[in-house]
C-alpha positions as CSV (number, residue, x, y, z in Angstrom):
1,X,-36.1,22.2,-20.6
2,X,-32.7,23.1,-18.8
3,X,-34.1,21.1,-15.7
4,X,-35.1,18.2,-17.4
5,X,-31.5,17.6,-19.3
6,X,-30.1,18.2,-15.8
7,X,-32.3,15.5,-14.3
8,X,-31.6,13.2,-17.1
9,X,-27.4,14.1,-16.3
10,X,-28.3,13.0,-12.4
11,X,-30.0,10.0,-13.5
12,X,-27.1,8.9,-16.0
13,X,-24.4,9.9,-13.0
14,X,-26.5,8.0,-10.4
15,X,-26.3,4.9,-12.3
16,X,-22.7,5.2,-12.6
17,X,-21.9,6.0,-9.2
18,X,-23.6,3.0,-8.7
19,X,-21.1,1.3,-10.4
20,X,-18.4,2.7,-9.2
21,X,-19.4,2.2,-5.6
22,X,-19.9,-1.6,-6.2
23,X,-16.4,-1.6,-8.3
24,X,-14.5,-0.1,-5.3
25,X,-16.0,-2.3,-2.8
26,X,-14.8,-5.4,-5.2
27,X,-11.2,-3.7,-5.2
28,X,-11.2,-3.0,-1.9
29,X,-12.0,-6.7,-1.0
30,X,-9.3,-7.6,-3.2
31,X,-6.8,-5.1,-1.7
32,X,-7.5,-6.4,1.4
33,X,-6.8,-10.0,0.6
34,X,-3.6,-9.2,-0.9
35,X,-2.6,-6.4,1.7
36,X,-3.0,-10.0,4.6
37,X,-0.5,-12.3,1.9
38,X,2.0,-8.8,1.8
39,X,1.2,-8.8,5.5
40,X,2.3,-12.1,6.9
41,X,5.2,-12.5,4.3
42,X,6.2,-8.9,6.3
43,X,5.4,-10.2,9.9
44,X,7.0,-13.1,10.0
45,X,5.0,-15.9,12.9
46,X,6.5,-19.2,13.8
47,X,4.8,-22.5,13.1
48,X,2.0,-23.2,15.5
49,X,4.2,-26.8,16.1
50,X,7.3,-25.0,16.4
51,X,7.4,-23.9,20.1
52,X,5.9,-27.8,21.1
53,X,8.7,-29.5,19.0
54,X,12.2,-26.9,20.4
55,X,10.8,-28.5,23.8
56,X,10.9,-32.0,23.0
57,X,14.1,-31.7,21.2
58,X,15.7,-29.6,24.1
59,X,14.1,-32.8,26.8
60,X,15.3,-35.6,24.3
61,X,18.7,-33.5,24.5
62,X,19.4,-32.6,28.2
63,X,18.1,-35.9,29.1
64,X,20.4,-37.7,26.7
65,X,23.4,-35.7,28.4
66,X,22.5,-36.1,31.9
67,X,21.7,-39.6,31.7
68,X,25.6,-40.1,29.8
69,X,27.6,-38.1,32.1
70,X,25.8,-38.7,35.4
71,X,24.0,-42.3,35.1
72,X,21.0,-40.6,37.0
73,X,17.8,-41.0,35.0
74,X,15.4,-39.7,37.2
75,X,17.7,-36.4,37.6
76,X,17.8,-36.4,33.2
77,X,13.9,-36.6,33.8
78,X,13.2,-33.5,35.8
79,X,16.2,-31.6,34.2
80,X,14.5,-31.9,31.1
81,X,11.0,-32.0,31.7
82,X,11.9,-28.4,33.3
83,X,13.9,-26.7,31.1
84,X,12.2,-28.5,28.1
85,X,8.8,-26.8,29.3
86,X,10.4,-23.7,29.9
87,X,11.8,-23.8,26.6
88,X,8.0,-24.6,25.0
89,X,6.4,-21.8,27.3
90,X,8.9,-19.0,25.7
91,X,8.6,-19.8,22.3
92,X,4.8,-20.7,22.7
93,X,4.2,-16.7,24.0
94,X,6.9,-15.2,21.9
95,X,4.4,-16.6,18.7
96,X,1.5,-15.6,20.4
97,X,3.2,-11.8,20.3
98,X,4.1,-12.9,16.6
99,X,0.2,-13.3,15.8
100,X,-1.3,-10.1,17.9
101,X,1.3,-8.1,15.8
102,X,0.3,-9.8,12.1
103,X,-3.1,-9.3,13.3
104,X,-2.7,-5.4,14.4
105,X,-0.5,-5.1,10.9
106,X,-3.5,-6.7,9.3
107,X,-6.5,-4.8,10.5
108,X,-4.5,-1.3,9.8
109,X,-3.9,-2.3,6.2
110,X,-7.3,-3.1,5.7
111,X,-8.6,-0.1,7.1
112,X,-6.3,2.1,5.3
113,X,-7.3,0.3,2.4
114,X,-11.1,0.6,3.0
115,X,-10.3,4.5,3.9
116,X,-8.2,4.9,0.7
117,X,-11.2,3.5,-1.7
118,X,-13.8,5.7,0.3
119,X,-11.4,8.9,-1.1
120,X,-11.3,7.5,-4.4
121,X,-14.8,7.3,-4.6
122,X,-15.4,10.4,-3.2
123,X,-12.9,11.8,-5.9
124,X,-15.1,10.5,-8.6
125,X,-18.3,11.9,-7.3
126,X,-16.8,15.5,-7.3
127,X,-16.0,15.7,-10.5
128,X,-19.5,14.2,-11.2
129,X,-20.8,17.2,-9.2
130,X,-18.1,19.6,-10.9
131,X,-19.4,18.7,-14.5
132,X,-22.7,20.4,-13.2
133,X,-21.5,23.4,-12.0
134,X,-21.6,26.0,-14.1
135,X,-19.7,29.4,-12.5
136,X,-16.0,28.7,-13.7
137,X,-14.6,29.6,-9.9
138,X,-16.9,27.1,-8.2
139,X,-15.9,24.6,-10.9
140,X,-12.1,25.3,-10.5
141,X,-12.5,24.8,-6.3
142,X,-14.0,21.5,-7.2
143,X,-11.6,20.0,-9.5
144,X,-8.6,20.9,-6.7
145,X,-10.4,19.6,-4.1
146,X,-11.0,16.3,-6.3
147,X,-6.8,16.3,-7.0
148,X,-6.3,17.0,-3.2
149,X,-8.5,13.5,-2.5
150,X,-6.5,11.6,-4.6
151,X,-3.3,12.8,-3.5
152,X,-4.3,12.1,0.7
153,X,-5.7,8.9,-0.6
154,X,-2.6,7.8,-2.2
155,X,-0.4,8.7,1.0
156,X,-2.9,7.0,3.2
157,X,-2.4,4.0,0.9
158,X,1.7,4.1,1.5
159,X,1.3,5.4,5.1
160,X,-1.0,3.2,7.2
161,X,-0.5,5.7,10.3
162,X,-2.5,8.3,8.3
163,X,-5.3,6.8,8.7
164,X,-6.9,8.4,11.5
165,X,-6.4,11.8,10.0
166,X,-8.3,11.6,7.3
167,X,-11.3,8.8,9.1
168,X,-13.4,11.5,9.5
169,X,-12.8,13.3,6.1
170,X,-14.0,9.3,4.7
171,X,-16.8,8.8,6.8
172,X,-18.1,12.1,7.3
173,X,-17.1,15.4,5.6
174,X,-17.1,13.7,2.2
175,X,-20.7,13.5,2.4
176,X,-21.5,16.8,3.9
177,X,-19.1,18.1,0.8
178,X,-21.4,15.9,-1.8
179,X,-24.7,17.3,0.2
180,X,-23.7,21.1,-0.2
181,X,-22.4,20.8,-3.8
182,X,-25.3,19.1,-4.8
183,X,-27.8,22.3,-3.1
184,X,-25.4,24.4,-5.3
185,X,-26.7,22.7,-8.2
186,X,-30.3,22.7,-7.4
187,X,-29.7,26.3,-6.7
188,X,-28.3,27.3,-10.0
189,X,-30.7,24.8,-11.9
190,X,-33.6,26.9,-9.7
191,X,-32.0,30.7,-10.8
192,X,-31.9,29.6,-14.1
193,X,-35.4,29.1,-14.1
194,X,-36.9,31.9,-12.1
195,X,-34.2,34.6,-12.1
196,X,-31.9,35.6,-9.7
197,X,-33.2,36.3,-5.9
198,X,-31.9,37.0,-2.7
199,X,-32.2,33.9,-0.9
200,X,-31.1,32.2,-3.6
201,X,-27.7,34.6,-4.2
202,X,-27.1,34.2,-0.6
203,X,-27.1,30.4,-0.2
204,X,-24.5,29.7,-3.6
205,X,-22.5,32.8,-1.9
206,X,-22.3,30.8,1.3
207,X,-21.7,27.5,-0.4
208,X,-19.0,29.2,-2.1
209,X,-17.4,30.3,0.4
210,X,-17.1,26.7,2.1
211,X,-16.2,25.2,-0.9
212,X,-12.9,27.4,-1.6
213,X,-12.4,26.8,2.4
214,X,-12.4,23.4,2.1
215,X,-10.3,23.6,-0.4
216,X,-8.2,25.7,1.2
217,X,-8.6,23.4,4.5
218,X,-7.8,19.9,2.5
219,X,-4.4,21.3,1.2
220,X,-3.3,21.6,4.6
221,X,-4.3,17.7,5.8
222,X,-2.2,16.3,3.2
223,X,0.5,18.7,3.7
224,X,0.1,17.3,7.8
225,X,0.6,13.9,6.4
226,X,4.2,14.6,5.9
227,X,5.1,15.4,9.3
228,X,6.2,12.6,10.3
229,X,8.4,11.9,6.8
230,X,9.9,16.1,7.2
231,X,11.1,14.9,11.0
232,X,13.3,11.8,9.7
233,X,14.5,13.8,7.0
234,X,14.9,16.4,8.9
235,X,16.7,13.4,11.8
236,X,18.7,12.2,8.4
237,X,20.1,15.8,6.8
238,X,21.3,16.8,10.6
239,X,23.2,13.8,10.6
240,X,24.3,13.7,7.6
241,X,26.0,17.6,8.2
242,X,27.4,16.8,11.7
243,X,29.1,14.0,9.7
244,X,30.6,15.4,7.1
245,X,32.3,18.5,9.8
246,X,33.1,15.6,11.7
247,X,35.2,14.2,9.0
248,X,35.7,16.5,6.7
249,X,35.7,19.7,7.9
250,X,34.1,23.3,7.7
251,X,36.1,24.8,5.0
252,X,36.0,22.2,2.4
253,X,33.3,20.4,3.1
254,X,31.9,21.1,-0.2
255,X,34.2,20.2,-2.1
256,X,34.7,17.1,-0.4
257,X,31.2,15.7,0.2
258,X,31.4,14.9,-3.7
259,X,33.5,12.3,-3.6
260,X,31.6,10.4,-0.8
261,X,29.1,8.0,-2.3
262,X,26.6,5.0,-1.2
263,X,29.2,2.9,-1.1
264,X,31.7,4.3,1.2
265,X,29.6,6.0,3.1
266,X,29.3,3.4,5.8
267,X,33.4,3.5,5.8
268,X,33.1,7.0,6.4
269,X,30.9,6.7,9.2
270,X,33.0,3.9,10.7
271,X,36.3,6.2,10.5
272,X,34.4,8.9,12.3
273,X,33.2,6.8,15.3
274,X,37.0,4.7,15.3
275,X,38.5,8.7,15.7
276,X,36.5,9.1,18.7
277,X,36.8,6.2,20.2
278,X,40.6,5.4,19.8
279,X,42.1,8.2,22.1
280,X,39.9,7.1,24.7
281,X,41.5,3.6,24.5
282,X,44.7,4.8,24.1
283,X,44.4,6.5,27.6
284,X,42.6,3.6,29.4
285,X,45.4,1.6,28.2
286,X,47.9,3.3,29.6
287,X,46.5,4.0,32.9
């Protein structure tokens, strides 16, 4: 009996992760069509005409102006026809770097996205699995690990660079995750039925075991995602403290920083640098 409702839960759970796999890959098309509009308004490209018409203007001009002042057309010719095709060939490249870098800003959006979606979906299918589980600690490891997903999919989502950390977890550990939970089940659906046994203690021990490492192991990729954000801050708080001993001192700089806000700040900084760089004026100017 206990075997049957569970097969009737898989059934009703297979059906929906059905339905959530075909609702993420609908989202994830449409993240990825407005990630390109977010994209290009971002990485700004010229006009493809833009590089051909500067040249003509700049051979209409030069020609114009050497032809006035010099009475030479055939000199207005090459001197524009030169620089004009110089001017075409520069701005026709400089777009062409404008594209490659769209396109590169493009294709790690929309593998971030795709990435992101895989995590959310892999989210969902825990808890699917966790709903099954019966022993309370196994069941606890399952919903963190579920939370943890979320959390690494959301910063993969603001951070494109994270991307290739967490590929792998996307493509391949999620699965093997799914697989082992899903032996756990059929395990503990099997000792339910026939009593308890070695081989059968011994697997969900094992299975355990990984899980909680997992867990354990999860926690500490999205606390790597933050790496790079704890070295600007980190960049950003150093500067910020040699500023303020800079300009305000050692004894009371507590008391002082309070007054210093958003707005002046920049002023601040701007004193700092002119009391550095006066003195050395001072002396240039009178040697």
């Amino acid at each position: 009996m206990a075997e049957n409702k569970t097969e009737i839960l898989k059934k009703k759970l297979d059906e929906e992760k059905a339905q959530r796999e075909a609702q993420a890959e609908k989202e994830a098309r449409t993240e990825a069509e407005q990630a390109k509009r977010s994209e290009e308004l971002k990485v700004r490209v010229m006009s493809e005409k833009t590089p051909m018409w500067t040249g003509v203007i700049v051979f209409i001009v030069l020609f114009c102006l050497v032809y006035w002042t010099k009475g030479n057309v055939l000199a207005g010719l090459i001197i524009g026809v030169v620089i004009g095709g110089i001017i075409w060939k520069l701005l026709g490249n400089l777009r062409l770097r404008q594209v490659e870098k769209r396109n590169e800003a493009l294709r790690n959006r929309t593998w971030a996205s795709e990435i992101a979606a895989r995590l959310y979906n892999l989210h969902d299918l825990v808890l699917d699995q966790a709903k099954l589980v019966v022993k309370p600690e196994m069941k606890e490891s399952l919903t963190s690990i579920s939370g943890t997903l979320v959390k690494i999919a959301e910063e993969v989502e603001t951070d494109e660079k994270d991307r290739n950390k967490v590929r792998k977890l996307a493509n391949y550990y999620g699965d093997m995750l799914l697989g082992l939970v899903d032996k756990y089940v059929r395990l503990q659906d099997n000792k339910d039925e026939v009593g308890s046994g070695a081989n059968i203690e011994n697997s969900m021990a094992r299975i355990e075991a990984a899980i909680q490492g997992a867990d354990v192991s999860l926690k500490k990729l999205l606390d790597s995602l933050f790496s790079d954000d704890n070295m600007v801050i980190n960049a950003e708080v150093n500067t910020l403290d040699k500023l303020m001993k800079l300009e305000l001192g050692d004894d009371d700089n507590a008391q002082k920083a309070e007054n210093i806000t958003e707005d002046n700040f920049k002023d601040v900084l701007k004193d700092v640098v002119e009391e550095f760089v006066e003195p050395e004026t001072a002396e240039e100017k009178g040697e």
